[in-house]
N, CA, C and O atoms as CSV, one atom per row, in Angstrom:
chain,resi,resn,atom,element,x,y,z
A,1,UNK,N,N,0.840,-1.189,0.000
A,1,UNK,CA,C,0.000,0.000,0.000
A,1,UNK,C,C,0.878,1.243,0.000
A,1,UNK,O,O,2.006,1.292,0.489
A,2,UNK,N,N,0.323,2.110,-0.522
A,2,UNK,CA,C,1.204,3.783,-0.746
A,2,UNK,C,C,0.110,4.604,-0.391
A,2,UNK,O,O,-1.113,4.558,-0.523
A,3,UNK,N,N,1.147,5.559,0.222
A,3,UNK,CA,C,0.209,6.511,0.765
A,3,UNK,C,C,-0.139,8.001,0.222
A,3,UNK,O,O,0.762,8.812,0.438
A,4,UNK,N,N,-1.082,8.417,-0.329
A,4,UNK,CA,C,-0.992,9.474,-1.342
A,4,UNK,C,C,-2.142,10.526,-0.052
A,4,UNK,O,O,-2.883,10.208,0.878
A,5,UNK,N,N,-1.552,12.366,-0.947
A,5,UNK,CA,C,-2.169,12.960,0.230
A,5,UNK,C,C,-2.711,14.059,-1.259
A,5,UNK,O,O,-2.224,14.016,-2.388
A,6,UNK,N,N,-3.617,14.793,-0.866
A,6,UNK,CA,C,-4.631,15.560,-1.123
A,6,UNK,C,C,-5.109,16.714,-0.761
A,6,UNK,O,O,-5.298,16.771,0.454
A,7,UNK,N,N,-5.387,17.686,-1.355
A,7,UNK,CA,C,-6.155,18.781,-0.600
A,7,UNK,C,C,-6.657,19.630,-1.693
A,7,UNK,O,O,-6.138,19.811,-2.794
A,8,UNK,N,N,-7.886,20.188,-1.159
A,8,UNK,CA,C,-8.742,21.527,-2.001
A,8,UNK,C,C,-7.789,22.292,-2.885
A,8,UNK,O,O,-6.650,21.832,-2.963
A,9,UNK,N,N,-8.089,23.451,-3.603
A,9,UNK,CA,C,-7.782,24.215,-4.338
A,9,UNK,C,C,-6.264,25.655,-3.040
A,9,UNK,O,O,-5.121,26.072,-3.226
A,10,UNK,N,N,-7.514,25.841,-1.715
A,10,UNK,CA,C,-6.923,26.646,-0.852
A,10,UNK,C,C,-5.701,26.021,0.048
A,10,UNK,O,O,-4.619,26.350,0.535
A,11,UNK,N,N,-6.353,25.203,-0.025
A,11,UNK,CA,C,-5.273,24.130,1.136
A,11,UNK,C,C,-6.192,24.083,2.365
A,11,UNK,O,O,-5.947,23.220,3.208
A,12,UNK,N,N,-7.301,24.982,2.571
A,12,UNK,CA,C,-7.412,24.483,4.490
A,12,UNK,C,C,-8.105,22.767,3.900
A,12,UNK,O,O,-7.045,22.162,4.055
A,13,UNK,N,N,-8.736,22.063,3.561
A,13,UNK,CA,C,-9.421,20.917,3.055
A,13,UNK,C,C,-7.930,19.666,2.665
A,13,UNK,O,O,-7.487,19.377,1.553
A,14,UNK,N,N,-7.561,19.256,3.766
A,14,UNK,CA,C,-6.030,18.244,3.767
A,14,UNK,C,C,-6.768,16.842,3.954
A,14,UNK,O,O,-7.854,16.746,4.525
A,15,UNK,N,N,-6.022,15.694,3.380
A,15,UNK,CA,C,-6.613,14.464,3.510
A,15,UNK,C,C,-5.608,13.641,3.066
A,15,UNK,O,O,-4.930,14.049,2.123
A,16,UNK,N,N,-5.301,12.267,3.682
A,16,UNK,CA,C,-4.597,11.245,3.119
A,16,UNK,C,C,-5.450,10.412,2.799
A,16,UNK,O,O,-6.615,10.613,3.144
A,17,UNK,N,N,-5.031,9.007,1.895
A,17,UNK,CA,C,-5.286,7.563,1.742
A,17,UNK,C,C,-4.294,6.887,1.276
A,17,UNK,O,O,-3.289,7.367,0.753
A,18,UNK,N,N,-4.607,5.400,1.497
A,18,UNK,CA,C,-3.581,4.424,1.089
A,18,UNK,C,C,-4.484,3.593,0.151
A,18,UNK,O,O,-5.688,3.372,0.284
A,19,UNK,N,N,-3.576,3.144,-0.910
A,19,UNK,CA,C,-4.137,2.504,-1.622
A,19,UNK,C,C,-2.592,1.606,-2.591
A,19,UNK,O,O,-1.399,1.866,-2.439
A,20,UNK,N,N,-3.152,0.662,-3.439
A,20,UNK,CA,C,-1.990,-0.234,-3.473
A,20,UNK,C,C,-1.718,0.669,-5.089
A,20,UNK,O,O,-0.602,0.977,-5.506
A,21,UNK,N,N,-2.680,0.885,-5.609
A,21,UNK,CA,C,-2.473,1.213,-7.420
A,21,UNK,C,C,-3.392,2.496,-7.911
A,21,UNK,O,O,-4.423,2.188,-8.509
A,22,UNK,N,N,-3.075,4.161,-7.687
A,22,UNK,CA,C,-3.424,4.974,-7.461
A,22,UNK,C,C,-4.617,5.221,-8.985
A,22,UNK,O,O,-5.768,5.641,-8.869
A,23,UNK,N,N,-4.089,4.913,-10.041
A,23,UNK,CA,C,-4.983,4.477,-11.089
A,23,UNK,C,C,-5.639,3.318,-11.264
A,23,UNK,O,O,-6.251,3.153,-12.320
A,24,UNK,N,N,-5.632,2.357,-10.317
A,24,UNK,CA,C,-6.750,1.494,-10.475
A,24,UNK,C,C,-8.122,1.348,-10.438
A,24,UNK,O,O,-8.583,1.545,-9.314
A,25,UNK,N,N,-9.091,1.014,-11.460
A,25,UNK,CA,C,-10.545,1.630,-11.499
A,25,UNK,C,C,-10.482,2.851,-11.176
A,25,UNK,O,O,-11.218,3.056,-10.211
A,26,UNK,N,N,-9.841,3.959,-11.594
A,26,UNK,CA,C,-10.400,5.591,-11.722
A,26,UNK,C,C,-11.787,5.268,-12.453
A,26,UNK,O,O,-11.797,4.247,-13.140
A,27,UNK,N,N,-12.979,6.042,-12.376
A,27,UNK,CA,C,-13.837,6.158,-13.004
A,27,UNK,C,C,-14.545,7.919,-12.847
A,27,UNK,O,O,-14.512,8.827,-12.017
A,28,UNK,N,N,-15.015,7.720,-13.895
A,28,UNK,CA,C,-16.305,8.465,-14.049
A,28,UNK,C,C,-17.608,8.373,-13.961
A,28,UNK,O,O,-18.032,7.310,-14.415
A,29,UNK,N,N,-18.743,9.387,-13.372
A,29,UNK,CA,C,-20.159,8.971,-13.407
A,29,UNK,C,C,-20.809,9.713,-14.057
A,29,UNK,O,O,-20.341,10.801,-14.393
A,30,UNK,N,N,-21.672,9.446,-14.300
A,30,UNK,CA,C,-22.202,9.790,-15.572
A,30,UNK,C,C,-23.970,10.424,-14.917
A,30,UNK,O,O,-24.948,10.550,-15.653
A,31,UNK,N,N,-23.958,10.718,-13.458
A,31,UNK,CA,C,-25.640,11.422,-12.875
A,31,UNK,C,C,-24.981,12.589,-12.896
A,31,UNK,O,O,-23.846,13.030,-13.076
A,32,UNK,N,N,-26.872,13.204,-12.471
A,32,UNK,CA,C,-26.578,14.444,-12.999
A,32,UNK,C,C,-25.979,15.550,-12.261
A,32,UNK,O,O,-25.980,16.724,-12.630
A,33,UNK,N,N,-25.318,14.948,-10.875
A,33,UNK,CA,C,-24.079,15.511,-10.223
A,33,UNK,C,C,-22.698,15.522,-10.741
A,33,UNK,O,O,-22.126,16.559,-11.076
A,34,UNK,N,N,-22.130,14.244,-10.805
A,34,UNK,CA,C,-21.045,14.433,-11.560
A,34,UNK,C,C,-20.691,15.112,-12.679
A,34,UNK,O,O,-19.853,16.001,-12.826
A,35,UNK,N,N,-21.524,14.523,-13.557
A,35,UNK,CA,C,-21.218,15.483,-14.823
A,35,UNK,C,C,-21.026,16.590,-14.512
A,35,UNK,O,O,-19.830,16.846,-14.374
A,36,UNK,N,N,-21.978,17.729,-14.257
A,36,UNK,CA,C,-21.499,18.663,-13.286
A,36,UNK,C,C,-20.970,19.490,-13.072
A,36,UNK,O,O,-20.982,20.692,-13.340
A,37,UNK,N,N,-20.005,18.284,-12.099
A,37,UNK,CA,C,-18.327,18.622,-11.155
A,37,UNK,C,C,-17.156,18.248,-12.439
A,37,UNK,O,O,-16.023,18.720,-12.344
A,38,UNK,N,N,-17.493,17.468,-13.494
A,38,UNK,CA,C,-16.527,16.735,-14.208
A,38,UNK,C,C,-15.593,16.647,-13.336
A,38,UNK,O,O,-14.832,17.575,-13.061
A,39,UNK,N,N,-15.565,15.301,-12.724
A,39,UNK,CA,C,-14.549,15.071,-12.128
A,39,UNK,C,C,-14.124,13.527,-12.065
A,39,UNK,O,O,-15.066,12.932,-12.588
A,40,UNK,N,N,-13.341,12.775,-11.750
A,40,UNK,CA,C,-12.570,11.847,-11.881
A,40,UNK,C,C,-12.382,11.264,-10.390
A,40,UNK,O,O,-11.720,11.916,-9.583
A,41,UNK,N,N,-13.098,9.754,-9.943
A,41,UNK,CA,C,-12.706,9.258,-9.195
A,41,UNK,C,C,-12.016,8.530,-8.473
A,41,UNK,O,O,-11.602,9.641,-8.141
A,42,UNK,N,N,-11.586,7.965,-8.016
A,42,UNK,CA,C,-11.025,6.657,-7.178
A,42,UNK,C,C,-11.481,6.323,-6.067
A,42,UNK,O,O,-11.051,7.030,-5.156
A,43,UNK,N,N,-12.324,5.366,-5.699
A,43,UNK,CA,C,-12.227,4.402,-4.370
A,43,UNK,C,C,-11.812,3.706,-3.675
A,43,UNK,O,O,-11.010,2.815,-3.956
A,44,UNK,N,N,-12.335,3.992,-2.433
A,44,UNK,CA,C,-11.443,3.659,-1.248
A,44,UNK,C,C,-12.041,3.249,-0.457
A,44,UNK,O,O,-13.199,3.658,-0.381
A,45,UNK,N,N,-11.490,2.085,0.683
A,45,UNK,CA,C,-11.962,1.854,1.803
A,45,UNK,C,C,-12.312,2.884,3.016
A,45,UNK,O,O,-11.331,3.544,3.356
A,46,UNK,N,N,-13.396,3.132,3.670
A,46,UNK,CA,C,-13.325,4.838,4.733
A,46,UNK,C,C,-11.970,4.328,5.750
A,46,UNK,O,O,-11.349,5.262,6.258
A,47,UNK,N,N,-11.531,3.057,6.038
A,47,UNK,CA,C,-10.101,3.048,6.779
A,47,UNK,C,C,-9.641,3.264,6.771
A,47,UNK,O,O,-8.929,3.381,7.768
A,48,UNK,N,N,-9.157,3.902,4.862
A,48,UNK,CA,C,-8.033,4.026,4.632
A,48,UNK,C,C,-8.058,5.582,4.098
A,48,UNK,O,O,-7.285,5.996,3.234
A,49,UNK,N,N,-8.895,6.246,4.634
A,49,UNK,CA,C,-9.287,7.289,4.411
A,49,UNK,C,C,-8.604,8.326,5.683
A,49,UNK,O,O,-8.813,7.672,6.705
A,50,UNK,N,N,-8.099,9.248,5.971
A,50,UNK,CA,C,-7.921,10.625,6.603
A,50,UNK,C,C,-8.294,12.244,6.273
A,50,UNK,O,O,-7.854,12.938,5.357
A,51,UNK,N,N,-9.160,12.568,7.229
A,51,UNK,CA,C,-9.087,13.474,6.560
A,51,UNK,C,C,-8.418,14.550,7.733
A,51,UNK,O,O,-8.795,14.509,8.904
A,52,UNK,N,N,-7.178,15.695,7.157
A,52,UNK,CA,C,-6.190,15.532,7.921
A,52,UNK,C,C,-6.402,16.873,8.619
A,52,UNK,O,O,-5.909,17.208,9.696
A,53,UNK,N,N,-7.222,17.597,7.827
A,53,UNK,CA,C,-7.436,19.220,8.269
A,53,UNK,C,C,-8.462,19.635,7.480
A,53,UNK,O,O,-8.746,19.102,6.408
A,54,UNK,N,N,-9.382,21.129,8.254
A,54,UNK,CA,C,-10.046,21.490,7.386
A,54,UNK,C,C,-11.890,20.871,7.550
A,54,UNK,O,O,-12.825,21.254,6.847
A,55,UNK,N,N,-11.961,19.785,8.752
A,55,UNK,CA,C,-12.997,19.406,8.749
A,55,UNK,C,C,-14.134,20.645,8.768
A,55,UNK,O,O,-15.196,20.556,8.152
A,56,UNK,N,N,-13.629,22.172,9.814
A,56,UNK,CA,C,-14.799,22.946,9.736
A,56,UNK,C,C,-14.983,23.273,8.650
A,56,UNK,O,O,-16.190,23.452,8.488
A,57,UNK,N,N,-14.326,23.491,7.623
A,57,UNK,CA,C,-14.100,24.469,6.198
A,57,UNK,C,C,-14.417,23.453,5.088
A,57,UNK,O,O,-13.680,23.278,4.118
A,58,UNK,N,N,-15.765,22.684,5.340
A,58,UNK,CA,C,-16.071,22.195,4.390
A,58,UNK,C,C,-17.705,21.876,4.569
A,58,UNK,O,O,-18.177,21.812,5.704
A,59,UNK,N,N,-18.616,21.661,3.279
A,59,UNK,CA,C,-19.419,21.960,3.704
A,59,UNK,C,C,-20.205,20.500,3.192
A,59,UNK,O,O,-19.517,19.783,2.465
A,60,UNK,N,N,-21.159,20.168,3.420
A,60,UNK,CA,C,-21.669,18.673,3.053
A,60,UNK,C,C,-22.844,18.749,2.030
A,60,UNK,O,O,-23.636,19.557,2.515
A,61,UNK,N,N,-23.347,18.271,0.796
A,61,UNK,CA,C,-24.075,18.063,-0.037
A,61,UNK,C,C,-24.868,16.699,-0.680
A,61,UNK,O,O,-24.391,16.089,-1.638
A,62,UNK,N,N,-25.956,16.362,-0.119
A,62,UNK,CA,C,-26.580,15.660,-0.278
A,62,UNK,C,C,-28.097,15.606,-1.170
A,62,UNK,O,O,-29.028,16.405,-1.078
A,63,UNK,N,N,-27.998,14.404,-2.038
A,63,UNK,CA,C,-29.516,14.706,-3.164
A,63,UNK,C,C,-30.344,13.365,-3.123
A,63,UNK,O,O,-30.211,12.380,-2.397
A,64,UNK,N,N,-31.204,13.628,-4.091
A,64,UNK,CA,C,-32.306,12.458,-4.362
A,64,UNK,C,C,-32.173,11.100,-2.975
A,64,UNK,O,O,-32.591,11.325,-1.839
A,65,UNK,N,N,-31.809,10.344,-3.201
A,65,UNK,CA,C,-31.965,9.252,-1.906
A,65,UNK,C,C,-31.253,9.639,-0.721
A,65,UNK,O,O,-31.477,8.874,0.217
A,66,UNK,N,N,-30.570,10.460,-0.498
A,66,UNK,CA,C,-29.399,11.281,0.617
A,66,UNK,C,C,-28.953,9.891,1.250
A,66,UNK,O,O,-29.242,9.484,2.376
A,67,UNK,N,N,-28.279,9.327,0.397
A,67,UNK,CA,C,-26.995,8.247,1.110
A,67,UNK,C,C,-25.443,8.602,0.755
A,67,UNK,O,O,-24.456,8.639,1.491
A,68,UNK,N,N,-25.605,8.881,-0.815
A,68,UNK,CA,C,-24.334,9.881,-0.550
A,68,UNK,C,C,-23.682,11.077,0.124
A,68,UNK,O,O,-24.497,11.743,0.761
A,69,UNK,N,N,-22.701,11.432,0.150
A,69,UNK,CA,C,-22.454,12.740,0.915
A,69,UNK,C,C,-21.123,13.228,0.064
A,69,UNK,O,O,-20.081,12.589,-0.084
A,70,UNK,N,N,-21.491,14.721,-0.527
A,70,UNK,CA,C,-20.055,14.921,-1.071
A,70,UNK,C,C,-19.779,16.269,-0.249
A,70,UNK,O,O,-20.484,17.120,0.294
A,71,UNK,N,N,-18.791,16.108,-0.374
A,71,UNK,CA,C,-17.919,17.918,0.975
A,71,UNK,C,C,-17.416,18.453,-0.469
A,71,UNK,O,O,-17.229,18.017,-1.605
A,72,UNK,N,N,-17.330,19.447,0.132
A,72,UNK,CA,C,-16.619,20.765,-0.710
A,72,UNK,C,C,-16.047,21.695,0.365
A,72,UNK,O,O,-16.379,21.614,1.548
A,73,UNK,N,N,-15.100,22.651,-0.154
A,73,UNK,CA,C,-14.652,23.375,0.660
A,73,UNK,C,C,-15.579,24.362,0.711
A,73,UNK,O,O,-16.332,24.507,-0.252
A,74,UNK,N,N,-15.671,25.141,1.761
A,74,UNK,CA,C,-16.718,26.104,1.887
A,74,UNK,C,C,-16.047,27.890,1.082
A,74,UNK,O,O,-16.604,28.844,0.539
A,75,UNK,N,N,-14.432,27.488,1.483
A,75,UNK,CA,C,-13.575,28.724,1.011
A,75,UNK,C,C,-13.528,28.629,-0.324
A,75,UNK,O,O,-14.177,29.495,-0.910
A,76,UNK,N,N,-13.014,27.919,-0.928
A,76,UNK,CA,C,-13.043,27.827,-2.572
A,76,UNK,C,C,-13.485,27.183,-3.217
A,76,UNK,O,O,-13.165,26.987,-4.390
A,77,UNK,N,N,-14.294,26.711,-2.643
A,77,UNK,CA,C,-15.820,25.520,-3.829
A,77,UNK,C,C,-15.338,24.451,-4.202
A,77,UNK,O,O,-16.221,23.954,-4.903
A,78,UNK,N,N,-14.106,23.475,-4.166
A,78,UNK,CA,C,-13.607,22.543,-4.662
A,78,UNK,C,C,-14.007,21.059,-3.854
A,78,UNK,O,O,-13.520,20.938,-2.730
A,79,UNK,N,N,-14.653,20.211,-4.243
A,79,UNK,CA,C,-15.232,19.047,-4.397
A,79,UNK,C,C,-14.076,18.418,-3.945
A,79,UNK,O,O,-13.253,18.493,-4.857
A,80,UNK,N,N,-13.502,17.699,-2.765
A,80,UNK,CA,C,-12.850,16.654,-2.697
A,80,UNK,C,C,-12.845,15.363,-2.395
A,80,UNK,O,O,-11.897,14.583,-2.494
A,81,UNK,N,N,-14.224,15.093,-1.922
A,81,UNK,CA,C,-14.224,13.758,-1.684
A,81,UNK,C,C,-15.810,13.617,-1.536
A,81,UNK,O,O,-16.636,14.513,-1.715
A,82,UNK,N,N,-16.100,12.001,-1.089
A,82,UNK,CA,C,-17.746,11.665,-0.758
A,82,UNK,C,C,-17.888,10.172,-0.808
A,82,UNK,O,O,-17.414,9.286,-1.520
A,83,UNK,N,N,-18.726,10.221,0.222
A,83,UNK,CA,C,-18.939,8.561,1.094
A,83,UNK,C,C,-19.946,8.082,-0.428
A,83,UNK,O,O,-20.509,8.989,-1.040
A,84,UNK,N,N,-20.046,7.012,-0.787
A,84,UNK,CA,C,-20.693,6.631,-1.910
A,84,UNK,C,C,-22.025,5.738,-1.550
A,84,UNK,O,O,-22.187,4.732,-0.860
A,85,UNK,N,N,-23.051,6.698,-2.460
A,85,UNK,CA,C,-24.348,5.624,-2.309
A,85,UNK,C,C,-24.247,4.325,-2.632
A,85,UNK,O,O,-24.686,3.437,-1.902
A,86,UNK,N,N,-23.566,4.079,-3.932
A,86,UNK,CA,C,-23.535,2.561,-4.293
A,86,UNK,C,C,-22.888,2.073,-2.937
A,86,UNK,O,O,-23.615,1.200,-2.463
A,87,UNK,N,N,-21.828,2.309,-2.168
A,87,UNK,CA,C,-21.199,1.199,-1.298
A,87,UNK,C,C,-20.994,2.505,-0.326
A,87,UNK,O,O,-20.326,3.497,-0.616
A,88,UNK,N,N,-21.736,2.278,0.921
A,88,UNK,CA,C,-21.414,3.345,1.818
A,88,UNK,C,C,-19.910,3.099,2.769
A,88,UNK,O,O,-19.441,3.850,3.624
A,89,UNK,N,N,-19.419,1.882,2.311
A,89,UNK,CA,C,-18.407,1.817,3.428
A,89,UNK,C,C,-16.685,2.458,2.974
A,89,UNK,O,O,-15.631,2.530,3.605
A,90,UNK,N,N,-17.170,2.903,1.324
A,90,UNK,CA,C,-16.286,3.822,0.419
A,90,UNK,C,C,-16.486,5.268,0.420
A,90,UNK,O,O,-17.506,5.948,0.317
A,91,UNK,N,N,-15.149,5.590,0.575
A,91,UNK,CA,C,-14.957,7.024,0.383
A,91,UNK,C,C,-14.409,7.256,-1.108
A,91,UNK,O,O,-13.526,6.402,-1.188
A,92,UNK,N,N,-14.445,8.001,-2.446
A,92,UNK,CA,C,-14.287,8.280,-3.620
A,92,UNK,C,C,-13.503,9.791,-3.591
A,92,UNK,O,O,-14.247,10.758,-3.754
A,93,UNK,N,N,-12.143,10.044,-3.407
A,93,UNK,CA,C,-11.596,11.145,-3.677
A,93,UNK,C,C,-11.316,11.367,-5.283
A,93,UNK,O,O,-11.046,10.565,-6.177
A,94,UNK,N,N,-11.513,12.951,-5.269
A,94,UNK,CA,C,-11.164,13.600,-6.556
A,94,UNK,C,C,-9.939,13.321,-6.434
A,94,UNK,O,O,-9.109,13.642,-5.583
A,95,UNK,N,N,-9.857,12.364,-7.840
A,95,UNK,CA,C,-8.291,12.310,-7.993
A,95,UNK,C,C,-7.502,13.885,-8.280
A,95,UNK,O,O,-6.605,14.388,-7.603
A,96,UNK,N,N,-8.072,14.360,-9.329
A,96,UNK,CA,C,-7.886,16.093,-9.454
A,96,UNK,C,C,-6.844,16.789,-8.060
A,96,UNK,O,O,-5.970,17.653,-8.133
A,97,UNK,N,N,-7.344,16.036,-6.863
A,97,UNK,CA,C,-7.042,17.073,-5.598
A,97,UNK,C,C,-5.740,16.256,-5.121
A,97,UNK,O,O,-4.908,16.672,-4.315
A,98,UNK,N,N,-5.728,15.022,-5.771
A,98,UNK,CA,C,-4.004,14.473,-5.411
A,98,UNK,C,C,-3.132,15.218,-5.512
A,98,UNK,O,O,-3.124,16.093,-6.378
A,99,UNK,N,N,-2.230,15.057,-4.686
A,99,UNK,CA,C,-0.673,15.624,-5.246
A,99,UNK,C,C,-0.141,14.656,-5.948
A,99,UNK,O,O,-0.106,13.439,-5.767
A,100,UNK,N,N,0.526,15.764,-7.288
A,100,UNK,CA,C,1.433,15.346,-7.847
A,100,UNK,C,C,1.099,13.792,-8.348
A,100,UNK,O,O,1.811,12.790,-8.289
A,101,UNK,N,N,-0.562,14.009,-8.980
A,101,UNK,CA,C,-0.942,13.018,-9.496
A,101,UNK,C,C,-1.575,13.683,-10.886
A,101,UNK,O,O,-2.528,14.448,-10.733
A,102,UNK,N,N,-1.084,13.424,-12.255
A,102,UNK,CA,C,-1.658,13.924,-13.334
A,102,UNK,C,C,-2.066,12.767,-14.390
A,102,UNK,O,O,-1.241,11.855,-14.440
A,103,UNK,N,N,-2.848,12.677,-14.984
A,103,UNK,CA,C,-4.027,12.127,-15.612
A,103,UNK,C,C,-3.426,12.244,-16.761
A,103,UNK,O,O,-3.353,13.311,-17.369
A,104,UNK,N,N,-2.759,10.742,-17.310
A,104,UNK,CA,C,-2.582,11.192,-19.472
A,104,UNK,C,C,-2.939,10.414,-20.037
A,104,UNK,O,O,-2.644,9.241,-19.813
A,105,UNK,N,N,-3.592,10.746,-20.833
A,105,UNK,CA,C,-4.330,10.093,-22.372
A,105,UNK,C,C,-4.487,8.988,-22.029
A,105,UNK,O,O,-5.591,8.464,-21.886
A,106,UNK,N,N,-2.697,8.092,-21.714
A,106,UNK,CA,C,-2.828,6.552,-21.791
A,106,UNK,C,C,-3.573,5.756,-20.535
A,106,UNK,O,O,-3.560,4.550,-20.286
A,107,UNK,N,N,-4.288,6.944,-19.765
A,107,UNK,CA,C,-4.401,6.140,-18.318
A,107,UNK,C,C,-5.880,5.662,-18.622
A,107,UNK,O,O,-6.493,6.623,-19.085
A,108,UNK,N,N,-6.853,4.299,-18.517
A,108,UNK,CA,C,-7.519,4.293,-18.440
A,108,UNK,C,C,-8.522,4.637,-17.210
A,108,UNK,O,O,-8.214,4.344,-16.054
A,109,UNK,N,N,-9.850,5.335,-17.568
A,109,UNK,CA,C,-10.904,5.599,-16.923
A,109,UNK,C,C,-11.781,4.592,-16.911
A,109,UNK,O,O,-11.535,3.671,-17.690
A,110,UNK,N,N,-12.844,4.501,-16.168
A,110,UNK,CA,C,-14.272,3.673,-15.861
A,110,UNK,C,C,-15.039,4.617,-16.434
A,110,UNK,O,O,-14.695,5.764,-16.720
A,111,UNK,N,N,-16.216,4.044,-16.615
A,111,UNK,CA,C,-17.419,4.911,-17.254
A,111,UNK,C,C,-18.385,4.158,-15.905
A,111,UNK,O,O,-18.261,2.934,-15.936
A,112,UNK,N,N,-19.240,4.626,-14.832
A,112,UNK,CA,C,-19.989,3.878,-14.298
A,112,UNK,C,C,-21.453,4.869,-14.705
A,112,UNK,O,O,-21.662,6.064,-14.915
A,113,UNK,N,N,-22.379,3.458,-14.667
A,113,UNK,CA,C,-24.057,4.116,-14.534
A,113,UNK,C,C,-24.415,4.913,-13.500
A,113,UNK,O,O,-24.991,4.340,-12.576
A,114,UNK,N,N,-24.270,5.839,-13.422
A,114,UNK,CA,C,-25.107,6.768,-11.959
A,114,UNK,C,C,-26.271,7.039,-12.230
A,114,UNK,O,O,-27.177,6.880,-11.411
A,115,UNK,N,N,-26.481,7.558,-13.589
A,115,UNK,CA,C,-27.720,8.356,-14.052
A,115,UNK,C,C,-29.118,7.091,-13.779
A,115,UNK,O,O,-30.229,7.458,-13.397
A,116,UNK,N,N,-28.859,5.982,-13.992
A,116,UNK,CA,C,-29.554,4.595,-13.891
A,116,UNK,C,C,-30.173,4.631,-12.279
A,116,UNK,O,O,-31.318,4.344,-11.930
A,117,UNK,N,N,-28.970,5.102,-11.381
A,117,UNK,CA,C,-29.710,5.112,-10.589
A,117,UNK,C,C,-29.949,6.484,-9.776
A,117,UNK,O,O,-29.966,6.381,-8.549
A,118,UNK,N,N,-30.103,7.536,-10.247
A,118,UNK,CA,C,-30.740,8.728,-9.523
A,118,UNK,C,C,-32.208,8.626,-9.006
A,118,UNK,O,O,-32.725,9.579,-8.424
């Protein structure tokens, strides 16, 4: 496992996780939240989840069945993470908010159904 760390656009919104293969199953969703945010996921176990700073400075957003939960920073609007309706015991960080993690051409993405189930 490797440990990769994260944060908002401002910085107060800090977070680690561990995970073994930082591009493994990245995906995309395709409801009518994500699209959206266009943003790019990865999942995670909530164990392996920290979130390291910043808990007041974020704000919580919940829709249609309210089992998901996505935070944003309250200071600069940036989306970093959210407990997932499909599997509540996953947390899904914006890969976007990794450090020194960049996204090319050759990396494959997921396409998942969200819109199926709004």
């Amino acid at each position: 496992m490797k440990e990769f760390y994260g944060s908002c656009h401002c910085g107060l919104v800090k977070f680690k996780f561990s995970t073994k293969d930082i591009f493994e199953d990245i995906y995309r969703c395709n409801c009518s939240l994500c699209l959206k945010k266009s943003i790019v996921m990865k999942s995670i176990k909530k164990d392996a989840f920290s979130l390291l700073s910043g808990g007041k400075h974020t704000t919580e957003y919940q829709w249609n069945k309210n089992i998901a939960r996505h935070f944003f920073c309250k200071n600069c609007g940036v989306y970093t993470h959210h407990v997932r309706r499909r599997d509540p015991s996953q947390i899904s960080v914006n890969i976007h908010c990794v450090d020194d993690i960049l996204l090319t051409p050759d990396i494959k993405i997921n396409q998942i159904d969200g819109a199926s189930h709004d």
